[in-house]
C-alpha positions, 0 to 999 in steps of 0.5 A, spaced: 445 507 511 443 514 510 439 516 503 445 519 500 449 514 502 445 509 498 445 514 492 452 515 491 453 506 493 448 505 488 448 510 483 453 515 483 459 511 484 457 505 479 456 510 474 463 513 475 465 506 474 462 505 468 464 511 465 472 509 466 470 503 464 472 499 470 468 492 473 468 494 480 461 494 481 461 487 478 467 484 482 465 487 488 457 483 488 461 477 486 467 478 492 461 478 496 459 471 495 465 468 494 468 471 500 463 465 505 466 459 499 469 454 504 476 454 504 478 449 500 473 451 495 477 458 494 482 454 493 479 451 488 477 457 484 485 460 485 487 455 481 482 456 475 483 464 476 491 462 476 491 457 470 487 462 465 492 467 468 498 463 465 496 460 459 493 469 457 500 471 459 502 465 455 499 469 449 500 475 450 505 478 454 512 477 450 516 477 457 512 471 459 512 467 452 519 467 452 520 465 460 515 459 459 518 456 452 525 457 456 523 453 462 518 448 458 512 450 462 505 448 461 499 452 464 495 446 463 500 442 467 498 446 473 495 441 479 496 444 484 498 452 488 504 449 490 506 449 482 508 456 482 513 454 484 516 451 478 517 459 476 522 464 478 521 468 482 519 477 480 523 482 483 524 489 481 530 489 477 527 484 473 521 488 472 525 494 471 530 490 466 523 486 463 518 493 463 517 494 456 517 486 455 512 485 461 507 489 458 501 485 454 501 486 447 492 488 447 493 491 452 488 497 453 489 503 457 495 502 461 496 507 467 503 509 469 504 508 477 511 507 482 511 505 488 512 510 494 519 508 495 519 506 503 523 501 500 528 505 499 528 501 491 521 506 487 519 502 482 515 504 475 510 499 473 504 500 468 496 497 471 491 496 467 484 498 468 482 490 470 487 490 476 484 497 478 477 494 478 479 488 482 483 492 487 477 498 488 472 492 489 476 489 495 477 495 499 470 497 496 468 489 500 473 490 506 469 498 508 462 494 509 464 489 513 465 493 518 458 497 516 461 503 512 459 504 504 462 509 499 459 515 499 458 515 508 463 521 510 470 520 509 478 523 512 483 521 507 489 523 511 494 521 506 501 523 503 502 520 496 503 526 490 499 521 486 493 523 491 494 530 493 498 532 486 492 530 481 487 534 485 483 537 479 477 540 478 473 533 476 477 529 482 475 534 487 468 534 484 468 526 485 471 527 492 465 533 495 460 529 492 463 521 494 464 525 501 470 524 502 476 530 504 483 529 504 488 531 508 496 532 506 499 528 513 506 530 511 506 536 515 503 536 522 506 542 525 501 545 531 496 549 526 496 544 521 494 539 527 490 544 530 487 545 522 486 537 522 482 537 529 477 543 526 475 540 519 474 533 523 470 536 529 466 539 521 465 534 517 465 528 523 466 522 518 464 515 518 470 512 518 478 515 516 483 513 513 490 513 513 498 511 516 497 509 523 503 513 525 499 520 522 492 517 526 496 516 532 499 523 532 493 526 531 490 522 536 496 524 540 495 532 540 488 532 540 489 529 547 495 533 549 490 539 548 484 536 552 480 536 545 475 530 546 473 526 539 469 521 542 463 524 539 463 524 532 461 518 531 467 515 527 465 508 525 472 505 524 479 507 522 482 504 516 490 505 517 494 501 511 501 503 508 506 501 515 507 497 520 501 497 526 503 498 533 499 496 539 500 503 541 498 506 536 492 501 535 491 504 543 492 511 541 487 511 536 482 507 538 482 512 545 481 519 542 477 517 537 472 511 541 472 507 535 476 500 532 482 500 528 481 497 522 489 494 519 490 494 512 496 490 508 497 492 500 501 496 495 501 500 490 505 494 487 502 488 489 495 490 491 490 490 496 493 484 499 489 483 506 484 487 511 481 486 518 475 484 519 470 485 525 472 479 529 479 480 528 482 476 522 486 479 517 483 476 511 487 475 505 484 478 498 484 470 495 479 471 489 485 476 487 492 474 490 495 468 492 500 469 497 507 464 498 512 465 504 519 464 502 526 463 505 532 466 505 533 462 499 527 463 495 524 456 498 515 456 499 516 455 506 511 452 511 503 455 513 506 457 520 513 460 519 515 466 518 519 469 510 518 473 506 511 474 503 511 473 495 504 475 492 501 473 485 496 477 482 490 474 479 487 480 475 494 483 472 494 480 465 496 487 462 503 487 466 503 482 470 504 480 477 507 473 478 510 471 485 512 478 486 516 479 492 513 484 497 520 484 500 516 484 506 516 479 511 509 476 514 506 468 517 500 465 513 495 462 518 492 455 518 486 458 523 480 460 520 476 466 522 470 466 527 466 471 521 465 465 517 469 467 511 473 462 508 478 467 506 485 464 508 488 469 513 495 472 515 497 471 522 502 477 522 506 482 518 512 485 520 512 490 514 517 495 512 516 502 517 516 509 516 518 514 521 516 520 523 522 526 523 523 532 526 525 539 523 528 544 526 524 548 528 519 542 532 515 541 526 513 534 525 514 531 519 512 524 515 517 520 513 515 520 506 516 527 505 523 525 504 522 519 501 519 522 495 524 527 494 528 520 492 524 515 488 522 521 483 529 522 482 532 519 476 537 513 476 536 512 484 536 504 484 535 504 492 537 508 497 536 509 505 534 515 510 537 517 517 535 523 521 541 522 526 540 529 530 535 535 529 542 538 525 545 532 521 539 528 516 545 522 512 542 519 506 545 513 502 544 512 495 545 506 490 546 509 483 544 507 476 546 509 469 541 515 469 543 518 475 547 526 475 550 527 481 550 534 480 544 535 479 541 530 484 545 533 489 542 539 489 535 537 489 536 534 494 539 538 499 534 544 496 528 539 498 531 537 504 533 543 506 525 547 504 523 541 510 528 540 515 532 547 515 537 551 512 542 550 517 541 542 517 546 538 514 544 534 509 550 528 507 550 525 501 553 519 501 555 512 495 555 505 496 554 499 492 549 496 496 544 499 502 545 494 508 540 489 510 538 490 518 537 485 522 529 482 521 531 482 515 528 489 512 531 496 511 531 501 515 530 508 511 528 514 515 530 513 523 526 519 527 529 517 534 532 524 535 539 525 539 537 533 541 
């Protein structure tokens, strides 16, 4: 760790914290600790954490309140994890329904958030300044496990409105001073690539981060071209927000000559697993209790594959109790050889999001799509397929806020601005988007038919 590593880690970031009121530093040190607990004792301090959690929810959130008086349920009752399962289950039509009513009455300093939408149903729900400290201190633990810190060198390649449209001028402060860059990944057309490789090659990071597919691309071109990064002494890659494919893990460790470090959280339901160095993809436990359900909402057993429903243990404001992810994943009874009694996932198939091709060649993320959709109001859900360079059919569940007129041609504008005035855009309702057969949605097919 270089000195001005040690600055910004010790001193710089702490004091950021502390000024947004957010505990990151503290639950971080204690991270630390208790992520070398045996399993059984984690186990232990889940069940503490999820007993204050229910009988605080129990006081303060009106939603809650009404749901245990409904159903008798006692939180000084609770025994065992596996008692969850005497409550409902939390899906996001009960959050859109439950919003107002889900959040805790003292609740200080809520935050408006939505999900990205890649599952086809954007999601609005609040996060309180605990759930943010929480979830900053684990990916702060994740990063120095694999021997970078804040304030090393960082390549954000990334495609949220939330990051790259809240770029003010205190925000771009702290990133210059964090080292850290941000690079839009929607658009990955060769001078943006080209672009891309350059301010690498400049900045030469300790570690990237971002969607496997926009790494993997990345890597892919600067191979093509002859371009050799092995040299800019990356430590690790961080990839999250979609499916990792061998391939892509391949790609991006070859271009890059460094490991490929896999992420599982959301915006939603929080950081949720990460790789560690000896390959165990360790679950954030001080923080979420992980349940894999059936078809019919039933906990299924360590080994078996379901959905994947998590609990977060530090969202009191507006809480996140036995949320379904809609992903599906297998826990796993092994335990890691680091040592860590952090119980782990021994697979993901989480949802995916392609790349798609405009017109022109241009290579697009997935995402700049998507987004169009999840900010429109009254889309409850809806599905994204690129059949052709020259047709892109969308599918949309409506919802009472929704004006067809005006939806219409924001979509077809927004569209058309990525793809191509001559491409097609055919809109089309249904009652309900149909399921593919794993089980997941399937939202933008970028597999082209020239």
């Amino acid at each position: 760790m270089d000195l001005y590593t040690k600055f910004c880690s010790s001193l710089l970031f702490p004091l950021h914290e502390t000024l947004k009121k957010h505990s990151s530093v503290r639950v971080r040190a204690e991270m630390e600790r208790t992520q070398w607990l045996s399993t059984d004792k984690i186990r232990e301090l889940q069940l503490a954490k999820l007993r204050a959690l229910l009988l605080d929810v129990q006081t303060h959130v009106p939603y809650y309140r009404s749901l245990f008086s409904e159903i008798g349920l006692d939180p000084n009752e609770f025994a065992h994890l596996n008692d969850l399962e005497k409550l409902p289950l939390l899906d996001k039509p009960t959050i859109r329904k439950y919003s107002d009513a889900l959040k805790a009455d003292d609740a200080v300093g809520l935050s408006k958030f939505n999900t990205g939408g890649s599952s086809g149903e954007p999601l609005l729900f609040f996060i309180g300044r605990l759930r943010v400290s929480h979830d900053v201190a684990a990916k702060w633990r994740a990063t120095r496990w694999w021997g970078v810190d804040i304030g090393d060198p960082e390549a954000v390649v990334w495609g949220s409105p939330i990051e790259l449209g809240a770029q003010d001028k205190i925000r771009l402060l702290r990133d210059k001073l964090l080292r850290t860059q941000l690079l839009p990944a929607f658009e990955m057309s060769p001078e943006k690539l080209d672009a891309f490789i350059a301010k690498l090659q400049k900045i030469r990071p300790k570690m990237l981060f971002g969607y496997p597919s926009a790494l993997a691309h990345i890597a892919g071109y600067a191979e093509s071209k002859g371009i050799s990064l092995k040299n800019l002494g990356i430590k690790v890659a961080f990839v999250t927000s979609e499916k990792l494919y061998e391939h892509q893990r391949e790609t991006i460790q070859r271009v890059f000559a460094c490991p490929v470090a896999n992420g599982y959280g959301g915006r939603d339901a929080g950081f949720i697993a990460h790789q560690c160095p000896a390959g165990g993809m360790h679950i954030t436990a001080e923080d979420i209790i992980v349940e894999i359900i059936d078809t019919d909402g039933k906990t299924l057993p360590i080994g078996q594959l379901g959905e994947i429903v998590i609990t977060h243990l530090a969202t009191r404001d507006f809480p996140f109790i036995r949320y379904r992810t809609g992903d599906m994943g297998i826990l796993s009874e092994q335990t890691c050889t680091c040592g860590r009694g952090l119980p782990l996932l021994s697979d993901i198939q989480g949802r995916t999001t392609d790349f798609i091709i405009a017109k022109d060649g241009t290579v697009l993320h997935g995402l700049a799509l998507i987004y169009v959709l999840r900010d429109l109001p009254g889309v409850e859900n809806f599905k994204i397929t690129q059949h052709s360079i020259d047709k892109t059919q969308v599918h949309i569940v409506r919802g009472t806020d929704y004006s067809s007129q005006t939806a219409e041609h924001k979509i077809r504008s927004e569209f058309k601005k990525r793809l191509g005035d001559s491409v097609e855009i055919d809109i089309e309702y249904l009652e309900t988007i149909p399921a593919e057969k794993s089980g997941k949605f399937r939202y933008v097919v970028s597999h082209v038919k020239h």
